[in-house]
N, C-alpha and C positions, 0 to 999 in steps of 0.2 A: 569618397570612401578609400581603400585600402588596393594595391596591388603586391599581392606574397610571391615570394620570388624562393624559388629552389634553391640549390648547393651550386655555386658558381666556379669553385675548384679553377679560381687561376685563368677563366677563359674568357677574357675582356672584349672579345669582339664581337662571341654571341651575348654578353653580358649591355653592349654600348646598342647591338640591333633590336634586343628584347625591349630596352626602356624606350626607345626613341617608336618601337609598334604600341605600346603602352601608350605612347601620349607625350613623352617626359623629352623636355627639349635644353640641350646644356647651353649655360652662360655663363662665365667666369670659372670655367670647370666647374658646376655645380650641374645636375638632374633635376631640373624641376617640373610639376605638372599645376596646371593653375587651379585644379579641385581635388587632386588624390593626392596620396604618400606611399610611398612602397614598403615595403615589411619585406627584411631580410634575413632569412632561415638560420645563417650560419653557415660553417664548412666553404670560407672565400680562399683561402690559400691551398697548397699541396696543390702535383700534379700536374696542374694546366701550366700553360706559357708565357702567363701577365699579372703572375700575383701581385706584382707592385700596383699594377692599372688597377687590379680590380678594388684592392684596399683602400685607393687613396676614391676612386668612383665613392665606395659607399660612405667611407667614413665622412666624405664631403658631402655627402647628400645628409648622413645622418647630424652632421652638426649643425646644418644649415636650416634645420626641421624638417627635409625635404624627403624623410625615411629613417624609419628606426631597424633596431638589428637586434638579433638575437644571437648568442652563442654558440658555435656548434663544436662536435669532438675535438674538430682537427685543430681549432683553436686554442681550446683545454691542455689538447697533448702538447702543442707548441709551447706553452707557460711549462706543463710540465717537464719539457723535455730541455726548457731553458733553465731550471730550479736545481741545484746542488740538492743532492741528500744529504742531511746531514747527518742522519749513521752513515753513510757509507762514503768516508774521504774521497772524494774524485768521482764519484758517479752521481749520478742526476734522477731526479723523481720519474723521469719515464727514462727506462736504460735507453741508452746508444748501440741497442745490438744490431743487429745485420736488418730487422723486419723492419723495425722502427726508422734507423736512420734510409734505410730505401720511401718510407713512408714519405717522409719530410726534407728528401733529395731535392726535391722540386726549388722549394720553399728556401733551402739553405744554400742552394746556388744561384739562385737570385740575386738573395741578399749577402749573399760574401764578403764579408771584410766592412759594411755597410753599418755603421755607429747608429743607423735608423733604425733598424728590427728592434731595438731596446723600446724605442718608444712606439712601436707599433705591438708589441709584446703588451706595454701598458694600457694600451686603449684597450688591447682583448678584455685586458681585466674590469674594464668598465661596460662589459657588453654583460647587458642581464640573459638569465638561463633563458626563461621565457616573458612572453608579451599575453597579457589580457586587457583588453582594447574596444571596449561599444561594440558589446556583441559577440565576437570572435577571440581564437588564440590562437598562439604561436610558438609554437617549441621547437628543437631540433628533432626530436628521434621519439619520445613518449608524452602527453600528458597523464603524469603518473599523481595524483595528490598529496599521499604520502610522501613521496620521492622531493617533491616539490616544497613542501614543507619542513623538512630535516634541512634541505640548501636553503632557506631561508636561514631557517636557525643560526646554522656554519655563517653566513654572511654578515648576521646580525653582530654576531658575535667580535667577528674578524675587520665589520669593514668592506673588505673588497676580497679580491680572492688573492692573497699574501702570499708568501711564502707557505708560513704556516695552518692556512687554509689549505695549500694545495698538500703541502705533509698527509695531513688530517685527510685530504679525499684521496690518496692512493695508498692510503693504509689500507689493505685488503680485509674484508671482514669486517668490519667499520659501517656504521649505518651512513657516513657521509657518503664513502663510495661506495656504500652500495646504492645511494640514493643519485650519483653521478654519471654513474654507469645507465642508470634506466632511463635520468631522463635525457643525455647526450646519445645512448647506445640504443635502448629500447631494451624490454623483457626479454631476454630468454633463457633458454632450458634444456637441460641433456635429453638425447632425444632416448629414446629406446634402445638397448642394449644389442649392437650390432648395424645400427643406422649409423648413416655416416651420406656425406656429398662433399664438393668442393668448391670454394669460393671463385669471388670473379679474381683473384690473385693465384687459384689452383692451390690454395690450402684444403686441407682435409679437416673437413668439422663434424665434430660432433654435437654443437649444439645449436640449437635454432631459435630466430626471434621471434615472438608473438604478434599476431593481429588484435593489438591491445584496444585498436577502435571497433571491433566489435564484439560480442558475447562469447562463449566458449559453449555457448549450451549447445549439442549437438554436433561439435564440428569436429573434425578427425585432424590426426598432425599433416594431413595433407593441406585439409582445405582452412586451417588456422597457425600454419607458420607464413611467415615470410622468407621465401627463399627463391633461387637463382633455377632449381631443378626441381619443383615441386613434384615433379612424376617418381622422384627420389624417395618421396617423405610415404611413411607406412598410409594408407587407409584403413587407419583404426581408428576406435573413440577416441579423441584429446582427454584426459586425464584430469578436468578441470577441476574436481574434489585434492589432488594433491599439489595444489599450487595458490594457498590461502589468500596469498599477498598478492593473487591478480588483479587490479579492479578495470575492470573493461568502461569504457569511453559511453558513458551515459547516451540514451537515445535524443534526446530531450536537452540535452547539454549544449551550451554554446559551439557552432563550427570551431574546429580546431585545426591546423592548418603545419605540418611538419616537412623533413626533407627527412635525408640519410640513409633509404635502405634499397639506393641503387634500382630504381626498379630494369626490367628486365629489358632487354630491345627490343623485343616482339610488342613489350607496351609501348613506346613510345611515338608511333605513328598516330594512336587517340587518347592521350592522357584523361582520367575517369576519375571522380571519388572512389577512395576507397570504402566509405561507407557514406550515409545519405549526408552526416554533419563532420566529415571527417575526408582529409584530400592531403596526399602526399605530394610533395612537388619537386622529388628531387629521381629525374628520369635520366641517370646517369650520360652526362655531357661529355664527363672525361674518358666515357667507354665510347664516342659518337653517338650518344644519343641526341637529346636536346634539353636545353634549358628553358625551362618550364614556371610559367607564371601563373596566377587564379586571380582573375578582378572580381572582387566580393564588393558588392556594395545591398549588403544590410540583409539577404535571404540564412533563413535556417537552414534549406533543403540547398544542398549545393548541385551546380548542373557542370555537365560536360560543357555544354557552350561557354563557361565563361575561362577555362583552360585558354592560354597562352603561349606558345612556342615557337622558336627558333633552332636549327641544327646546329649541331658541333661543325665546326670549323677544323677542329685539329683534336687528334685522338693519344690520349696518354698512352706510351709505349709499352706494348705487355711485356711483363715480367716474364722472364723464366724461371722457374724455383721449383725445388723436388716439394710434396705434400707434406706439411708437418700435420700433427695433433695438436687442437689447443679447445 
């Protein structure tokens, strides 16, 4: 069956301790296991200390059929942030501002002056959004349907993700990125007028992501966002009549299996589903958490016991930044 593998952000030696507790024993630089494959979330560069290990790990496992992959943000933004605009002479489809290139520091001093990144730029562009697979899926941040279907569209179209695909998804207002944004970012929503908390970078946000794997019937913005400070979020009704376009993660529906929304430290000593057919795997590594694995082999109802983990080894350096608004 399947082992799903979290946000690996660059950290190769919890990345080489996780496969080899998995089963997965290398030969010729390759990860193999003699009955499983591993399934990988996205989000392999920025931040940690061995982007290059960790790239060349999966992509060798993924060519070898020894594991497939999925896309995550960080990836998205790297195409973008390599892509000329062309309105705008000299700038690029993700700017170069202060937030961004802090973002992808990691990632661009690595590779320095390295004629490589061009072609590891192009493999991103062969990594599909998500994976549905006997049974199970795999996305980065949302299984959204709609969202999922407009990126089909754009690809159908395009090919691969081009230049002019990636135009088309950072065009703001656009059903491509809007459909880019949910399912690499996940849903969310301005919160209430006066709410407000701060990220794990100490931005100041106003808006919050949803818990799109389960219902909204009933749940308050506390206990139906995702966020770092939940004691921050009102205890009032969620609002779920004015948010049409929500469609929450069927009971019934095949397990789905995501990374991306950082979970908190306090979680990471029992990593859980987050609902009975739904399990986030990304327990933030590069804050010292752990990287986080789920061996699925064929249940609808997913368990705590089948969770997988290794500690951080090395902790990305916190930022200093005054709060912005965004």
């Amino acid at each position: 069956m399947y082992d799903v593998i979290g946000d690996i952000h660059g950290h190769a030696a919890e990345l080489r301790l996780l496969l080899d507790r998995l089963g997965y024993a290398e030969s010729n630089g390759i990860f193999r296991h003699p009955t499983r494959q591993a399934l990988f979330l996205g989000d392999f560069i920025d931040r940690g200390p061995a982007i290059r290990e960790v790239l060349t790990i999966v992509r060798n496992m993924v060519e070898a059929g020894a594991a497939r992959a999925v896309m995550g943000n960080h990836e998205f933004n790297a195409l973008c942030y390599a892509t000329p605009d062309p309105a705008a002479p000299g700038e690029f489809l993700r700017p170069h501002n202060e937030h961004n290139v802090h973002q992808h520091r990691a990632t661009m001093h690595q590779f320095a002056g390295d004629p490589a990144w061009s072609d590891w730029l192009n493999w991103f562009r062969t990594l599909p959004v998500f994976l549905e697979l006997d049974g199970l899926r795999c996305i980065h941040a949302c299984w959204h349907p709609h969202s999922l279907q407009e990126i089909g569209r754009a690809l159908s179209a395009h090919g691969t993700m081009t230049a002019a695909f990636l135009e088309q998804a950072t065009a703001k207002r656009t059903p491509l990125f809007d459909a880019i944004e949910i399912a690499l970012k996940g849903i969310d929503v301005r919160l209430p007028e006066g709410v407000h908390y701060h990220d794990k970078d100490g931005h100041l946000r106003r808006r919050v992501r949803l818990q799109w794997y389960r219902s909204p019937h009933n749940q308050t913005w506390r206990s139906y966002t995702i966020s770092v400070h939940p004691e921050e979020m009102p205890d009032t009704l969620f609002p779920a009549v004015d948010y049409p376009d929500l469609e929450p993660y069927a009971v019934d529906a095949p397990p789905v299996f995501f990374g991306h929304y950082w979970l908190s430290p306090g979680e990471v000593v029992s990593p859980t589903p987050r609902a009975p057919n739904a399990a986030c795997l990304d327990y933030s590594v590069a804050r010292g958490g752990q990287l986080v694995a789920y061996r699925w082999d064929g249940e609808q109802i997913l368990s705590p016991d089948k969770f997988v983990a290794v500690p951080a080894h090395h902790r990305e350096t916190p930022r200093t930044v005054d709060p912005v608004t965004s």
